[in-house]
mmJSON file of the N, C-alpha and C atoms, coordinates in Angstrom:
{"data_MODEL":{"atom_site":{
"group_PDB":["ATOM","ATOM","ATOM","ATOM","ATOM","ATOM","ATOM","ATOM","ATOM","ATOM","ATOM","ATOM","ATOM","ATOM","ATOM","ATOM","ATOM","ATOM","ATOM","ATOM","ATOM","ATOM","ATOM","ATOM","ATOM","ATOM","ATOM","ATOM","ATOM","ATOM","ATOM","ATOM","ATOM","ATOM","ATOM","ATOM","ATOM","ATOM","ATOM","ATOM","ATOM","ATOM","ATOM","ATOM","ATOM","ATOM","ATOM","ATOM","ATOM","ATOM","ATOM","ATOM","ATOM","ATOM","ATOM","ATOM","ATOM","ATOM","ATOM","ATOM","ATOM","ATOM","ATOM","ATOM","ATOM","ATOM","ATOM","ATOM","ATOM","ATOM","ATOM","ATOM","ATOM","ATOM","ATOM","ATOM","ATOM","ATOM","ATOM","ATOM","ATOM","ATOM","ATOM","ATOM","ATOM","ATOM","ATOM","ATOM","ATOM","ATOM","ATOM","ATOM","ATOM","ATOM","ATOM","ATOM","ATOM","ATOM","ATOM","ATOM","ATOM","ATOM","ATOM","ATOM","ATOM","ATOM","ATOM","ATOM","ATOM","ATOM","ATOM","ATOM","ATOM","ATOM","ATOM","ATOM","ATOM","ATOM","ATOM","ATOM","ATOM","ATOM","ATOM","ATOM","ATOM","ATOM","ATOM","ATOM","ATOM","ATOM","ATOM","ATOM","ATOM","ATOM","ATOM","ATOM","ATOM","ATOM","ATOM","ATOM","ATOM","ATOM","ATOM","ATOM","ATOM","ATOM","ATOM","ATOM","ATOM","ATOM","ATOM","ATOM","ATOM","ATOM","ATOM","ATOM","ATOM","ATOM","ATOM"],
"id":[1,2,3,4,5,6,7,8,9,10,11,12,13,14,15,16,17,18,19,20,21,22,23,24,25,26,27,28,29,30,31,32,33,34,35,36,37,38,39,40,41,42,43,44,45,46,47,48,49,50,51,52,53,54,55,56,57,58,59,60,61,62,63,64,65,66,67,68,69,70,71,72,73,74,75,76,77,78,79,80,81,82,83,84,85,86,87,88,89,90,91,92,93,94,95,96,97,98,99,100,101,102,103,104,105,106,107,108,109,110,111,112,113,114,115,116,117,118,119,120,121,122,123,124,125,126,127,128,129,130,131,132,133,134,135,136,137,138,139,140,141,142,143,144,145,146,147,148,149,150,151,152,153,154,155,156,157,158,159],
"type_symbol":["N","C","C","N","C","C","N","C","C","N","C","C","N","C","C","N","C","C","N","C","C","N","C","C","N","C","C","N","C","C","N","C","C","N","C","C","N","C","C","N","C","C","N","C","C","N","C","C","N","C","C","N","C","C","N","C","C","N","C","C","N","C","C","N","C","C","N","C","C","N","C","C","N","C","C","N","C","C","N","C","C","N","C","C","N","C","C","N","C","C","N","C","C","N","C","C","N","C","C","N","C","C","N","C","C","N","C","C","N","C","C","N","C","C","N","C","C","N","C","C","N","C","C","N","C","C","N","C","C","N","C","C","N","C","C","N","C","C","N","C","C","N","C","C","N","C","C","N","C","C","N","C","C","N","C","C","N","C","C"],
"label_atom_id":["N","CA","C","N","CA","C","N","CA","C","N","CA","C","N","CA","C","N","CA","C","N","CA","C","N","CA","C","N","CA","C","N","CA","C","N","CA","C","N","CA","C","N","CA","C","N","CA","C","N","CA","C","N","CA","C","N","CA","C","N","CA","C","N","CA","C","N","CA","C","N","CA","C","N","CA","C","N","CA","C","N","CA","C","N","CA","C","N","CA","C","N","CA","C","N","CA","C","N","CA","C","N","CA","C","N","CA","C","N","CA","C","N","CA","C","N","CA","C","N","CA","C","N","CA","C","N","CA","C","N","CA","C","N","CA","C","N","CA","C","N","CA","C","N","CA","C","N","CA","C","N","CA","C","N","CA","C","N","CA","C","N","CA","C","N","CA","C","N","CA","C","N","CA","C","N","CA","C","N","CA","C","N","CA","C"],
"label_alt_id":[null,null,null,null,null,null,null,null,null,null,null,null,null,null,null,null,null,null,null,null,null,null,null,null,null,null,null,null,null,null,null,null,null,null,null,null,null,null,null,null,null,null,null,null,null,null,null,null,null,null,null,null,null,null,null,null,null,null,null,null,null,null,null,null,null,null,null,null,null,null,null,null,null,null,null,null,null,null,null,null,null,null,null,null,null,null,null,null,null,null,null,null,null,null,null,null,null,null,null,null,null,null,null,null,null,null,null,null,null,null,null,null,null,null,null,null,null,null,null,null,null,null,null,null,null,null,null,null,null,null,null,null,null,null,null,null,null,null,null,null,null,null,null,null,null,null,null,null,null,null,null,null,null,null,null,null,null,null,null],
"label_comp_id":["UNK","UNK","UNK","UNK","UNK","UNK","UNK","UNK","UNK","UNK","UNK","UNK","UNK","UNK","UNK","UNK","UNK","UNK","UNK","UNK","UNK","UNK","UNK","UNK","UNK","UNK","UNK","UNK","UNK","UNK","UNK","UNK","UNK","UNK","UNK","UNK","UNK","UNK","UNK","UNK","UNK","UNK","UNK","UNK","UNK","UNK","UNK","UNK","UNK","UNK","UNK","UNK","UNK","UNK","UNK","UNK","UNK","UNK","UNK","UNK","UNK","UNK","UNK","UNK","UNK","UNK","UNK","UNK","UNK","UNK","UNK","UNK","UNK","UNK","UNK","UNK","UNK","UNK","UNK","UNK","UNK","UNK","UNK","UNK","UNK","UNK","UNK","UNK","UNK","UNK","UNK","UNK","UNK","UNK","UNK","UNK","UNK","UNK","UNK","UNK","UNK","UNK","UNK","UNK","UNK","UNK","UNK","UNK","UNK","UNK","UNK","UNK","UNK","UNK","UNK","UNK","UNK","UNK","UNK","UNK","UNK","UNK","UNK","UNK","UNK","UNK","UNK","UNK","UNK","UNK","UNK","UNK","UNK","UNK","UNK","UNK","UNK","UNK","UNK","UNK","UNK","UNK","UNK","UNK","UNK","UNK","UNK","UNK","UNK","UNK","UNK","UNK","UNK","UNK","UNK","UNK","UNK","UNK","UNK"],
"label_asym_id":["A","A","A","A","A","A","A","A","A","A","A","A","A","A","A","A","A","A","A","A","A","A","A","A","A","A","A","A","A","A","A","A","A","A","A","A","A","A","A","A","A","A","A","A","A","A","A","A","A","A","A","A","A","A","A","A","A","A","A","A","A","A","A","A","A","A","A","A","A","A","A","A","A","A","A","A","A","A","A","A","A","A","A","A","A","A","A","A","A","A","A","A","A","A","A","A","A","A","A","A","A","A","A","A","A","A","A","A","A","A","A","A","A","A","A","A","A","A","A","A","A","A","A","A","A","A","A","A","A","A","A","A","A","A","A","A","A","A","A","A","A","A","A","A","A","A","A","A","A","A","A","A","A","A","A","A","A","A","A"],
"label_entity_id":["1","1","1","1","1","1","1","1","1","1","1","1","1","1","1","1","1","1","1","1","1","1","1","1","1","1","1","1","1","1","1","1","1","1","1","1","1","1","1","1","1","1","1","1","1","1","1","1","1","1","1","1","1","1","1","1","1","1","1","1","1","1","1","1","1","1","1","1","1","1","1","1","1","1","1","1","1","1","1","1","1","1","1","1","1","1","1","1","1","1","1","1","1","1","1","1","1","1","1","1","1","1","1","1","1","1","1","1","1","1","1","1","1","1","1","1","1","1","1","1","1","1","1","1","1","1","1","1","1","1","1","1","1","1","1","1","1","1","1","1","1","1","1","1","1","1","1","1","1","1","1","1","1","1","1","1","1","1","1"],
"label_seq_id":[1,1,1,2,2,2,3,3,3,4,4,4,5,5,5,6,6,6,7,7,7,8,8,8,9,9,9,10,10,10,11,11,11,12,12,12,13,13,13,14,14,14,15,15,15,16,16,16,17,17,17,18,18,18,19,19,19,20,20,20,21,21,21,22,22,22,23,23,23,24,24,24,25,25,25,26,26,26,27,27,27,28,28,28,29,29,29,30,30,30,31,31,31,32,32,32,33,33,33,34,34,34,35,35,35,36,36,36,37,37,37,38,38,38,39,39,39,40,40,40,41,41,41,42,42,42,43,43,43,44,44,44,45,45,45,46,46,46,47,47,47,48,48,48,49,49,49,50,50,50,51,51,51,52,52,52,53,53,53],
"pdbx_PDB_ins_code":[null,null,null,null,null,null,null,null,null,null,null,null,null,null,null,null,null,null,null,null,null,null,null,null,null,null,null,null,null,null,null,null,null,null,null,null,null,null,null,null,null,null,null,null,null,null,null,null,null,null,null,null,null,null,null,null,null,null,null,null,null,null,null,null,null,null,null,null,null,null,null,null,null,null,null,null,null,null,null,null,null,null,null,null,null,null,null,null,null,null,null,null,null,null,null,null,null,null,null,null,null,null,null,null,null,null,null,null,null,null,null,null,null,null,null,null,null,null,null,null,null,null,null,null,null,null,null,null,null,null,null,null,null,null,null,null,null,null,null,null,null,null,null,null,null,null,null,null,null,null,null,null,null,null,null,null,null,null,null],
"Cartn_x":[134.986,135.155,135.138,134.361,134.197,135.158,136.209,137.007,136.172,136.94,136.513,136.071,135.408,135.261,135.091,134.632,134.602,133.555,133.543,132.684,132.2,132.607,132.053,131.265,131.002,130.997,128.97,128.321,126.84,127.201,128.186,128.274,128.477,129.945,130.626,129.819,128.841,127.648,126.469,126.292,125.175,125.508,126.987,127.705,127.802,128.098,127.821,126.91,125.496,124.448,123.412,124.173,123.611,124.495,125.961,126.114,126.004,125.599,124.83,123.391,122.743,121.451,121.811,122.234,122.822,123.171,123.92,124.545,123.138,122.01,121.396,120.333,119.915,119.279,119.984,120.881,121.727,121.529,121.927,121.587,119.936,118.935,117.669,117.212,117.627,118.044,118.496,119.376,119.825,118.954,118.568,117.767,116.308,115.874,114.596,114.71,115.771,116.203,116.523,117.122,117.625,116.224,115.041,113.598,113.309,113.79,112.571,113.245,114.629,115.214,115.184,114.894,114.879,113.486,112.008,111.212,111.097,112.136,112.201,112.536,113.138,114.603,113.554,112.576,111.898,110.716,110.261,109.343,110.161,111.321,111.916,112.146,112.844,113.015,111.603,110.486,109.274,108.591,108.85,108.263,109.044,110.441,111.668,111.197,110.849,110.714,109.065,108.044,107.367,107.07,108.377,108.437,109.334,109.993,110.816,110.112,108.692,108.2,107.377],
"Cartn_y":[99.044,98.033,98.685,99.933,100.258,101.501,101.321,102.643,104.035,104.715,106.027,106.793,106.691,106.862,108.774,109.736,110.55,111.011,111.538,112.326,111.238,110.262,109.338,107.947,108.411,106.808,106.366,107.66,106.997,106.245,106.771,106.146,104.925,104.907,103.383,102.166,102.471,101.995,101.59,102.882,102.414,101.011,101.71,100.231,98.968,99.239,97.786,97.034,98.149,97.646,96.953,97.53,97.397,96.164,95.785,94.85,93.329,93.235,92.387,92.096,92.78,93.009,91.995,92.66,91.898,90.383,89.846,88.635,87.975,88.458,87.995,87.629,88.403,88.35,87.08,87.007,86.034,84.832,84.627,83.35,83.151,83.79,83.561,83.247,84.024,83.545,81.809,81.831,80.318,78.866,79.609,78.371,78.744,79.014,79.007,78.237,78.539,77.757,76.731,75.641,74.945,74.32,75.083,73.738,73.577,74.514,74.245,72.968,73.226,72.266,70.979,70.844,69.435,69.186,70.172,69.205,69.091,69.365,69.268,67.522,67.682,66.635,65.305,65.533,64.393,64.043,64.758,64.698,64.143,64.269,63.588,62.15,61.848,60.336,59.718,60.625,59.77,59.362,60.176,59.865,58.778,58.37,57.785,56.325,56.056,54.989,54.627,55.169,54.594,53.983,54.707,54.488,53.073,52.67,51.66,50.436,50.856,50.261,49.433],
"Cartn_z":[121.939,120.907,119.531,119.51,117.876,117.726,116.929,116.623,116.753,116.593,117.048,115.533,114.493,113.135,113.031,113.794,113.642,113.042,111.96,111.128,110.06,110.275,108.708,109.485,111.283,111.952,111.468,111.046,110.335,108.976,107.744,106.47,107.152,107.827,108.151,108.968,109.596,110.379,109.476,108.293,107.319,106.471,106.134,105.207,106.083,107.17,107.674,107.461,108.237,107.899,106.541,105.591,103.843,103.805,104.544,103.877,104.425,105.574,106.468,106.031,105.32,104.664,103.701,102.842,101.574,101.792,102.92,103.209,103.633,104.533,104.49,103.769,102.719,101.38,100.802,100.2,99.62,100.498,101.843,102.268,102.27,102.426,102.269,100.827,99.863,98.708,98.618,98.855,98.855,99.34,100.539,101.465,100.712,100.003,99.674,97.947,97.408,96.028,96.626,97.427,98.19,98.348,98.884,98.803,97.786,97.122,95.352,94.803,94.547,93.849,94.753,95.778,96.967,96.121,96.029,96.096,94.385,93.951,92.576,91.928,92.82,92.691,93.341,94.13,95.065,94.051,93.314,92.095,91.449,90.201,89.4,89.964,90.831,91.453,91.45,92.202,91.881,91.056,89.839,88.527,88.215,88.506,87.454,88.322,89.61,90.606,89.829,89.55,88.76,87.429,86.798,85.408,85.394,86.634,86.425,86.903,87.998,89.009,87.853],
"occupancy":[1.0,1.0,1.0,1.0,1.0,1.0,1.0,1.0,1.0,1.0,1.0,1.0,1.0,1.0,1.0,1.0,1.0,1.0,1.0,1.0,1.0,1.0,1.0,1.0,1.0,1.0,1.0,1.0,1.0,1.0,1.0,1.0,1.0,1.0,1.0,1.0,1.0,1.0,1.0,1.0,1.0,1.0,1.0,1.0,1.0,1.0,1.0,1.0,1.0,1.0,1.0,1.0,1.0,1.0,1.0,1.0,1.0,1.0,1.0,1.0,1.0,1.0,1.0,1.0,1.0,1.0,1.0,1.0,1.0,1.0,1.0,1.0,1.0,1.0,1.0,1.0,1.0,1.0,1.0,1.0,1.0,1.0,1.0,1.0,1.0,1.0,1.0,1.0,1.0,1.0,1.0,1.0,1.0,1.0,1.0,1.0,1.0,1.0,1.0,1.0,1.0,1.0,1.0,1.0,1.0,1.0,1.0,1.0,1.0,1.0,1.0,1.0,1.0,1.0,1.0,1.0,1.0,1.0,1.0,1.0,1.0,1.0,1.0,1.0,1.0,1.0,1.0,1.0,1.0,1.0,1.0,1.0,1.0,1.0,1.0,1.0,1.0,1.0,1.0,1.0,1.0,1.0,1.0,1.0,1.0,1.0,1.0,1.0,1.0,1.0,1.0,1.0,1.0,1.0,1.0,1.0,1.0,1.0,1.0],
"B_iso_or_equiv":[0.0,0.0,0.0,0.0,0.0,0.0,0.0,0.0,0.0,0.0,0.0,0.0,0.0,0.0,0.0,0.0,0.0,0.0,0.0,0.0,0.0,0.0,0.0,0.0,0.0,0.0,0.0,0.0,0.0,0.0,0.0,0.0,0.0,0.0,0.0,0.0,0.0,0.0,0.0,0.0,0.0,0.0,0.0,0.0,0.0,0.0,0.0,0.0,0.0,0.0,0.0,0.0,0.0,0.0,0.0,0.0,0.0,0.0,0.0,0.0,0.0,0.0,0.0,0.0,0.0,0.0,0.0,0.0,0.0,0.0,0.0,0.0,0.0,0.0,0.0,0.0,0.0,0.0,0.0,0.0,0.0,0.0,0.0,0.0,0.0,0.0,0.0,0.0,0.0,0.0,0.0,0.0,0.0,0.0,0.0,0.0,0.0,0.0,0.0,0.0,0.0,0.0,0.0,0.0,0.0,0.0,0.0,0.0,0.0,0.0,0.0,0.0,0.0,0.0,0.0,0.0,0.0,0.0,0.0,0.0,0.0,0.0,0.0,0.0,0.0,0.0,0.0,0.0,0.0,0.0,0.0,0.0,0.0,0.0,0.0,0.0,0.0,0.0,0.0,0.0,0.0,0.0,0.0,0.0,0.0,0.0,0.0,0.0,0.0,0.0,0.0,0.0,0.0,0.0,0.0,0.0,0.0,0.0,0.0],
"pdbx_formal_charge":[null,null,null,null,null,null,null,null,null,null,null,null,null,null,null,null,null,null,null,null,null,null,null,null,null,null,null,null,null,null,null,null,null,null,null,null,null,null,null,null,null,null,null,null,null,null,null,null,null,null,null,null,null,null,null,null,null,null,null,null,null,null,null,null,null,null,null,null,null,null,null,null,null,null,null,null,null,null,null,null,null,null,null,null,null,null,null,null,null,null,null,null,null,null,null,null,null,null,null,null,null,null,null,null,null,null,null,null,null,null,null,null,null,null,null,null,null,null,null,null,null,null,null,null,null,null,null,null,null,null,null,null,null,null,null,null,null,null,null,null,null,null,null,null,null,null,null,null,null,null,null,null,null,null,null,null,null,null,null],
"auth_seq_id":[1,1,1,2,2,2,3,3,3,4,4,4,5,5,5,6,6,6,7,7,7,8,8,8,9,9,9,10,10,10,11,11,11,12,12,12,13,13,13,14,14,14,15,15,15,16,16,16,17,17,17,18,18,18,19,19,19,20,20,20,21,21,21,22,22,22,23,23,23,24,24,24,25,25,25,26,26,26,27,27,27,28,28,28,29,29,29,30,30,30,31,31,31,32,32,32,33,33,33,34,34,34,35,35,35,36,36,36,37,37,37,38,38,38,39,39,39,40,40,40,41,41,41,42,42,42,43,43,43,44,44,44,45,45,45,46,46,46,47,47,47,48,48,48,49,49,49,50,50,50,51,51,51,52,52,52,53,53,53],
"auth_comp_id":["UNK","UNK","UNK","UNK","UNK","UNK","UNK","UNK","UNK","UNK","UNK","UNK","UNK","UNK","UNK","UNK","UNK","UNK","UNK","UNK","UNK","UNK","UNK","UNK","UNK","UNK","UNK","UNK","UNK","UNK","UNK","UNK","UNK","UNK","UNK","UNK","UNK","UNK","UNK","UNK","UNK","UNK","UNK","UNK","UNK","UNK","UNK","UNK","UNK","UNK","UNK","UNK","UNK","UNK","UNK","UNK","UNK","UNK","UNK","UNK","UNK","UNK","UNK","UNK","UNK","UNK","UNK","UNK","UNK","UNK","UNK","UNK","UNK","UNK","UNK","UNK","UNK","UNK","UNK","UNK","UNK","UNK","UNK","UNK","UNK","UNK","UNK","UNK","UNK","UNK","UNK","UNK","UNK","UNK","UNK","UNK","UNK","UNK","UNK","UNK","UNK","UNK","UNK","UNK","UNK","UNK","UNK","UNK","UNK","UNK","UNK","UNK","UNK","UNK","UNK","UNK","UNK","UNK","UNK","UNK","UNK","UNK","UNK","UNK","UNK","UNK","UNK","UNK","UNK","UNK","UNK","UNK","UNK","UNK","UNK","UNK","UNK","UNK","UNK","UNK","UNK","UNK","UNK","UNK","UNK","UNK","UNK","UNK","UNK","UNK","UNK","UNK","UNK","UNK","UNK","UNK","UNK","UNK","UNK"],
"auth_asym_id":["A","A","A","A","A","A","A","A","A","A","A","A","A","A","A","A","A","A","A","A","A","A","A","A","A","A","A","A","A","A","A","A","A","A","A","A","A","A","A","A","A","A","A","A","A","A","A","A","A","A","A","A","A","A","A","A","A","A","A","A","A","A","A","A","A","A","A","A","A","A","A","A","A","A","A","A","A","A","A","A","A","A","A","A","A","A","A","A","A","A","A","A","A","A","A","A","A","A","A","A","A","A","A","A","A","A","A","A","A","A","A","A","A","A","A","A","A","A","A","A","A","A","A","A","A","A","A","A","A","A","A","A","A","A","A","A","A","A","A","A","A","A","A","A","A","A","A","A","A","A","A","A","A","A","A","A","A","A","A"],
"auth_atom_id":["N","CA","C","N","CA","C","N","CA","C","N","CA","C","N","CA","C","N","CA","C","N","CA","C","N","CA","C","N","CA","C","N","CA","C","N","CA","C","N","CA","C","N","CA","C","N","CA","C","N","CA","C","N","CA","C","N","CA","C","N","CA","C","N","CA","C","N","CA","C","N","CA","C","N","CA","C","N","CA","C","N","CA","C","N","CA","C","N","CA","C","N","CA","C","N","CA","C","N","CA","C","N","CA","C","N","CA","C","N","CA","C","N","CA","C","N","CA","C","N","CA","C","N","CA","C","N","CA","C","N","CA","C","N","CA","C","N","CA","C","N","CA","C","N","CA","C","N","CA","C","N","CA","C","N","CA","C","N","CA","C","N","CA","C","N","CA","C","N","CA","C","N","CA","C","N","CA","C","N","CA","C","N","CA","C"],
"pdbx_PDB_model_num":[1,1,1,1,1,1,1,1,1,1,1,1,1,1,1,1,1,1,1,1,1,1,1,1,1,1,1,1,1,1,1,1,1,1,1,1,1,1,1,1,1,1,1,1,1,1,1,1,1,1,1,1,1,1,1,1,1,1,1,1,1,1,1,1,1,1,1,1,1,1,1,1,1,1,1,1,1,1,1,1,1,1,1,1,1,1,1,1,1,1,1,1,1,1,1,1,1,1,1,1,1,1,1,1,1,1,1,1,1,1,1,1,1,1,1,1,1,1,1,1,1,1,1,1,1,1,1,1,1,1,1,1,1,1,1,1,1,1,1,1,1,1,1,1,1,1,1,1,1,1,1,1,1,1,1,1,1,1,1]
}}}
Protein backbone atom coordinates (compact mmCIF):
# COMPACT_ATOMS: atom_id res chain seq x y z
CA UNK A 1 0.00 0.00 0.00
CA UNK A 2 2.80 2.56 0.82
CA UNK A 3 5.03 3.58 -2.20
CA UNK A 4 8.33 2.58 -2.14
CA UNK A 5 9.95 6.22 -0.82
CA UNK A 6 13.55 5.08 -0.63
CA UNK A 7 15.93 7.14 1.17
CA UNK A 8 13.48 9.97 2.26
CA UNK A 9 10.57 7.12 3.47
CA UNK A 10 11.49 8.41 7.64
CA UNK A 11 11.15 12.45 6.49
CA UNK A 12 7.90 11.40 4.42
CA UNK A 13 6.50 9.24 7.44
CA UNK A 14 7.70 12.03 9.98
CA UNK A 15 5.64 14.62 7.82
CA UNK A 16 2.81 12.60 7.89
CA UNK A 17 3.01 12.19 11.24
CA UNK A 18 3.55 16.17 12.28
CA UNK A 19 0.77 16.71 10.11
CA UNK A 20 -1.94 14.48 11.56
CA UNK A 21 -0.65 15.94 14.92
CA UNK A 22 -1.36 19.25 13.83
CA UNK A 23 -5.03 18.28 12.44
CA UNK A 24 -5.52 16.92 15.58
CA UNK A 25 -4.41 19.79 17.78
CA UNK A 26 -6.65 22.06 15.70
CA UNK A 27 -9.71 19.88 16.05
CA UNK A 28 -9.07 19.59 19.91
CA UNK A 29 -8.53 23.13 19.70
CA UNK A 30 -11.91 23.62 18.31
CA UNK A 31 -14.03 21.24 20.47
CA UNK A 32 -12.75 22.69 23.62
CA UNK A 33 -13.54 26.59 22.34
CA UNK A 34 -16.82 25.01 21.17
CA UNK A 35 -17.65 24.35 25.28
CA UNK A 36 -16.46 27.60 26.39
CA UNK A 37 -18.44 29.57 24.07
CA UNK A 38 -21.70 26.94 24.61
CA UNK A 39 -21.37 27.60 28.31
CA UNK A 40 -20.82 31.12 27.48
CA UNK A 41 -23.69 31.59 25.41
CA UNK A 42 -25.98 29.44 28.25
CA UNK A 43 -24.90 32.15 30.88
CA UNK A 44 -25.81 35.15 28.58
CA UNK A 45 -29.47 33.73 27.79
CA UNK A 46 -29.68 33.16 31.55
CA UNK A 47 -28.91 36.39 32.69
CA UNK A 48 -31.14 38.00 29.61
CA UNK A 49 -34.31 35.29 30.75
CA UNK A 50 -34.01 36.96 34.20
CA UNK A 51 -33.66 40.35 33.30
CA UNK A 52 -36.87 39.96 31.24
CA UNK A 53 -38.39 37.48 33.89
Amino acid sequence: MMPDLGSYALEVSLAYVASLGLIGLLALWYWLRGRVVRRQLEEIETRRGEANG
